[in-house]
N, C-alpha and C positions, 0 to 999 in steps of 0.2 A: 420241743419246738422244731419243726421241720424248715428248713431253708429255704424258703421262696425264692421266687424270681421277682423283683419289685418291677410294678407298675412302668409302662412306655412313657415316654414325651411325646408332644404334636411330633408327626411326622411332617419329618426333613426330606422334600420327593426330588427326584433325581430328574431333569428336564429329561432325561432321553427314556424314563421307566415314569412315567405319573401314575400313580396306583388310587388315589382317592378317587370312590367311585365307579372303579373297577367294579365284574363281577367275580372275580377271583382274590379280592383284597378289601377287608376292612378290619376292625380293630381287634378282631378275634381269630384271624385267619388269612395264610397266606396259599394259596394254590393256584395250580397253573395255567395261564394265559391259554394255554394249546386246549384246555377244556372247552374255551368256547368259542371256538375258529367254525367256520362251516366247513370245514373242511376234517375235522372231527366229530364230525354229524349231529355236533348241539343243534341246529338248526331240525333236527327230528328229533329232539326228547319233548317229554310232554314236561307240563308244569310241574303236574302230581301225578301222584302212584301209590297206590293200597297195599299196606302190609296186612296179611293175612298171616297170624303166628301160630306156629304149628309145633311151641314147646309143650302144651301137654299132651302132645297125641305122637309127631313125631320125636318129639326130644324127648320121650316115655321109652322109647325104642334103644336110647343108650344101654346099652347092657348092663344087668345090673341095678337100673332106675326105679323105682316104683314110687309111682305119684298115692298118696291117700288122697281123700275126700275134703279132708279140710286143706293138702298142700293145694288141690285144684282149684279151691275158691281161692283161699289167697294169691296167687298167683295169677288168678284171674284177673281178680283186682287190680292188683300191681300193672297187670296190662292193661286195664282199660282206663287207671290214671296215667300210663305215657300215653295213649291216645292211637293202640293201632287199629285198625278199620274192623278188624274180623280176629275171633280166638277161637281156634281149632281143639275146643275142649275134651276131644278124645272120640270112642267109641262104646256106644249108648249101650251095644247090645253084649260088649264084655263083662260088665257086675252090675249088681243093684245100686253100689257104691258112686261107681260112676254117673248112676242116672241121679242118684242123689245131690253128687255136685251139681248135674247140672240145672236143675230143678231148685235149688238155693240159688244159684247163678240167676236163673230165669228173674226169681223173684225180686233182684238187685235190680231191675231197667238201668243194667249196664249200656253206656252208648256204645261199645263193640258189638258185633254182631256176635255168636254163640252159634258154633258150624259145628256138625258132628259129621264123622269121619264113615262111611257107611260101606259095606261090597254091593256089588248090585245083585243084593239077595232082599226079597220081601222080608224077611224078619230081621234083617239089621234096619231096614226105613221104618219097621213099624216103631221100632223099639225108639227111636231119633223122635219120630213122627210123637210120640207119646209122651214125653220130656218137652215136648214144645220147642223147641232148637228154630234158631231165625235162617239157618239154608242149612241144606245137608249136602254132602259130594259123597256123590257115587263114584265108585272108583272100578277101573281095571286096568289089566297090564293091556298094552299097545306093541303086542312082539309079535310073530308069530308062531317060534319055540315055547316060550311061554305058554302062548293060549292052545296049542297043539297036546303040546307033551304034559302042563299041570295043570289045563281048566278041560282039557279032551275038550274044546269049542272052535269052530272053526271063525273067523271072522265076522261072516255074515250072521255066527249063532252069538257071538259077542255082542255085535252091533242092535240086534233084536233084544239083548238081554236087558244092557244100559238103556237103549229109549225106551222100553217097558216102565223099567225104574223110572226115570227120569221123567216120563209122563203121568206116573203116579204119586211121585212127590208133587208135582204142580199142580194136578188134582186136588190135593190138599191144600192148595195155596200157601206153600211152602217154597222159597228163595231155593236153588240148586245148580251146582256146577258139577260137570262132570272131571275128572281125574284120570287121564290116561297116563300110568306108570308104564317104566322100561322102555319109554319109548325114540328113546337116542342109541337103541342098540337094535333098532330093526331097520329095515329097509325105509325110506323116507318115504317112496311113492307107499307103502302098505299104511302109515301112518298116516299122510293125508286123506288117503280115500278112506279111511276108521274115522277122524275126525270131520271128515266133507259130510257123513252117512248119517252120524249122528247130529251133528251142528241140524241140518235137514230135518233130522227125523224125529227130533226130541225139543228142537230150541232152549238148551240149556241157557242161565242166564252169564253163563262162564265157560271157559273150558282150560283145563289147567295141562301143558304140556309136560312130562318130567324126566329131567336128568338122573334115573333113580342111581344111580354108578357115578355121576361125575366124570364120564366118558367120553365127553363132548369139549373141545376149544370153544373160546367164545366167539368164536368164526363159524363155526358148524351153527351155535345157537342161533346168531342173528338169521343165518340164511334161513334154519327152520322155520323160524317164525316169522317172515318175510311170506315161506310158501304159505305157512297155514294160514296169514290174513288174505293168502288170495283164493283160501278155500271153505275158508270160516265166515259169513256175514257178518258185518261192520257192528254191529246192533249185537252180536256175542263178544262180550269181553274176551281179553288173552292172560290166561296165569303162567306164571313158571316157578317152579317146583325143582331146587339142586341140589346134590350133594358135593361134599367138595373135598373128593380123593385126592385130588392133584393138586390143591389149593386155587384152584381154577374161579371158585364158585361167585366171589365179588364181579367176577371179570366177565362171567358168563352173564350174571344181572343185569350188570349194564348193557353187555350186547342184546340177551333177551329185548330190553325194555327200546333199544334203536329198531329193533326189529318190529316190534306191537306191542308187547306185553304190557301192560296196565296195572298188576297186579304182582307183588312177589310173596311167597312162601319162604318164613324163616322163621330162624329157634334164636330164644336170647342162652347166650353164650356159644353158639354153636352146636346147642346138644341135639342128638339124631344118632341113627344107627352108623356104624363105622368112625369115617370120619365126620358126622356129624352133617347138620343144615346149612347153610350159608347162616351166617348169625344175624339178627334183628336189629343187632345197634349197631354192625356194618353195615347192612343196607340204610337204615333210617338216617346216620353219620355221614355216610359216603356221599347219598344220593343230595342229602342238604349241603353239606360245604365244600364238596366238589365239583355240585352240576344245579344248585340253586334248586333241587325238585322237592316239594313239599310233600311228604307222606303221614302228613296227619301228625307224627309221631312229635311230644316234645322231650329232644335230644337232652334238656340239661336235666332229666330223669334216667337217664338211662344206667347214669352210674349205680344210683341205690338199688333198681330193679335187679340190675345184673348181680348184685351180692344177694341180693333176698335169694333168684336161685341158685346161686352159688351154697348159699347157708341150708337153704331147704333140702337139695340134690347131695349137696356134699363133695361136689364136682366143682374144681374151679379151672379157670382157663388158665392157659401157660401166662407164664410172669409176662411176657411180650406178646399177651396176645392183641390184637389192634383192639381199638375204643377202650376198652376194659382189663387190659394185662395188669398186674401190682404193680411195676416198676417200667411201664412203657411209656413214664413222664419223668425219669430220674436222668440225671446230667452228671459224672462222673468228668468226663475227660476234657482239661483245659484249654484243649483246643476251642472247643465248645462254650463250652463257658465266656471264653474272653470274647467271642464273637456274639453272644447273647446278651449280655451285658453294652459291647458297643451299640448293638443293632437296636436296643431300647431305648438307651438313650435318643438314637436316630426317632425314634418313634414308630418301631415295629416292634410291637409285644409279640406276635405268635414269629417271632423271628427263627430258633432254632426248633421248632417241629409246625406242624403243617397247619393247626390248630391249638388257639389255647386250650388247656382244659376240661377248663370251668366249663366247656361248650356242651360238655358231655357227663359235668355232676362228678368230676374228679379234681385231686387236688393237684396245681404246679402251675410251672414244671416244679422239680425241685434239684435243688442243688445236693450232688453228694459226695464225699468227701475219700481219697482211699489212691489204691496205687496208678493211676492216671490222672489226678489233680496237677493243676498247674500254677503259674505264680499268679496267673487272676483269678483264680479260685480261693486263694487263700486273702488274698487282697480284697475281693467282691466280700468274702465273711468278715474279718476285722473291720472293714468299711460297714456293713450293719452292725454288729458290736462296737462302734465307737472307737474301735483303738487304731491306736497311730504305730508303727512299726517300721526298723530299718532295714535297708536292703538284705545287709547280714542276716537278721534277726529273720524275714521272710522265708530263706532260704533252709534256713534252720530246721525251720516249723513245716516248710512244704520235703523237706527231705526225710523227716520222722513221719511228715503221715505216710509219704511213699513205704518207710520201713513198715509201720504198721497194715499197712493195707498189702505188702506183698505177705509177710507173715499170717494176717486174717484172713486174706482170700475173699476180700467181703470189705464193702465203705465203712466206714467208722461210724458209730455212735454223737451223736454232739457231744455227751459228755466228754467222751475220749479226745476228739479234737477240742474242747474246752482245756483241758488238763494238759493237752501237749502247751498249747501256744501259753497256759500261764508259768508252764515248766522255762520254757524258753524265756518270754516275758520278764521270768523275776529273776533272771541272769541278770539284768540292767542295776 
């Protein structure tokens, strides 16, 4: 049995903090006033925002990774019951395999859309175009080293190459966005006038900017995409596309999305080449109980999806990693604890982390027991166990678990703290 945190009381509000009815406070969450001041530019975020998930295509790209044909339908699945907008099922024109997913896939009338990942070469569109796929992105880099020195194309031979594509998939009356990688490491003005040329010349139904490096502050992001909604028609959506080198990538999101962006690109768990995508149930987590924005996504799924690729991949994320870490709901140290415990009673449940749980299909918080416990940690568990205990007797029982827990290196077991306190216990 794992030690819960029991249940809040009404809240007790404080005349000079009222939080009922807040947008940053209700029974499942406490976060910060400064999120929605106009002076933190809540007053430009939009309501909603489209995740477009790019774990089989880019989180493939984990080294090492290899998706079969049946992980891609399941996993499919699994994304199209959390409810993200678009699944980036890979590229059509790699195996037979892969068009076979995606061709079971088709035949599911999944509510996600089914985007296939394409260069802007006629035989990766045919291959898409053939599988039946609901949009395809054409992709290229937006560098000029790049396009010089490994495509030998100069700009204006790039720009002809994409609106070629791009007005051949629409031909087909087929959905398409374009993809311009690498392009936070080229000159800005080279970037807009690539995206002005083609926005013009193709009228993609998107256009996806991308941090392919995670090279960018979220300050460089927002200005980008300030410039491109003044050179991109209003009537072209805005994607962004990050990696997140520096762990930059959440932060970059959100500036993206102050900036235009309408759309974001990510992987559940983070998976992606190096250090990975900006993860799925960050953005989907963040954007709901941070900033109130709806992306479709229901967050109290998120916990199973993220194990199903955890189980599938064999990858799992750091014990602390946000939304989904093993033990980034566990409470050890009694500082904590006794303020969790009073602040419930007060009637704040998500008192000592930013969110309860359960918001995200995890279990807690939970209480645990080892060489940081304190006397209301030990008090908080006899208090659910029923037993009554003397000052002495507390001290006893919370100085052996300290011994145990510096010796294990690691919280204790219930059993083990079961056996301490009846060792002590049947002193009496």
């Amino acid at each position: 049995m794992e030690v819960s945190v029991t249940m809040a009381n009404s809240l007790k509000e404080l005349a000079e903090m009222p939080m009922k009815g807040s947008p940053y406070f209700d029974e499942n969450r406490w976060v910060s006033p400064l999120n929605f001041l106009n002076g933190a530019m809540f007053e430009r975020l939009p309501k909603k925002v489209a995740i477009h998930d790019v774990t089989l295509r880019d989180g493939e790209q984990t080294c090492g990774l290899v998706w079969r044909e049946d992980d891609r339908v399941r996993i499919s699945e699994a994304l199209n019951e959390l409810g993200v907008g678009r699944i980036e099922v890979g590229m059509p024109i790699i195996s037979e395999e892969n068009r076979n997913a995606i061709r079971r896939l088709k035949k599911m009338k999944l509510n996600s859309e089914l985007v296939a990942f394409c260069r802007a070469i006629p035989k990766d569109l045919d291959a898409a175009l053939e599988v039946g796929v609901d949009r395809i992105i054409v992709e290229h880099a937006i560098n000029p080293y790049l396009n010089a020195y490994v495509y030998s194309k100069t700009m204006e031979e790039v720009v002809a190459s994409v609106t070629n594509c791009i007005n051949y998939v629409k031909k087909n009356g087929v959905k398409v966005s374009f993809m311009g990688w690498d392009a936070t490491r080229a000159p800005i003005d080279y970037v807009l006038e690539a995206f002005k040329q083609i926005a013009h010349g193709a009228e993609p139904e998107t256009m996806a900017f991308v941090d392919s490096f995670g090279v960018s502050t979220p300050y460089a992001i927002q200005f980008a995409f300030e410039e491109l909604r003044k050179v991109v028609p209003e009537k072209i959506g805005l994607e962004f596309h990050v990696h997140n080198e520096f762990g930059m990538a959440m932060g970059s999101v959100i500036a993206a999305i102050v900036g235009g962006a309408r759309t974001i690109h990510s992987s559940i768990n983070g998976l992606g080449e190096r250090t990975g995508n900006v993860a799925t149930e960050q953005v989907a987590a963040a954007l709901k109980i941070l900033l109130n924005i709806d992306t479709g996504v229901d967050i109290s799924k998120i916990g199973e999806v993220s194990r199903l690729v955890q189980d599938i991949a064999n990858i799992s994320p750091a014990y602390n990693s946000p939304v989904v870490g093993e033990k980034l709901f566990w409470v050890e140290s009694g500082v904590v604890v006794d303020a969790l415990d009073k602040l419930n009673s007060a009637g704040i449940q998500a008192a000592m982390t930013p969110y309860m749980p359960q918001l995200v299909g995890r279990p807690g918080p939970l209480i645990k027991y080892g060489a940081f416990s304190g006397n209301a940690s030990i008090k908080y568990y006899l208090r659910l166990k029923g037993i009554e205990a003397t000052e002495e007797q507390l001290e006893e029982i919370l100085e052996r678990v300290h011994v145990e827990g510096r010796i294990r290196k690691t919280v204790l077991e219930e059993s083990l703290l079961d056996k301490i306190i009846e060792s002590v216990m049947g002193k009496a």
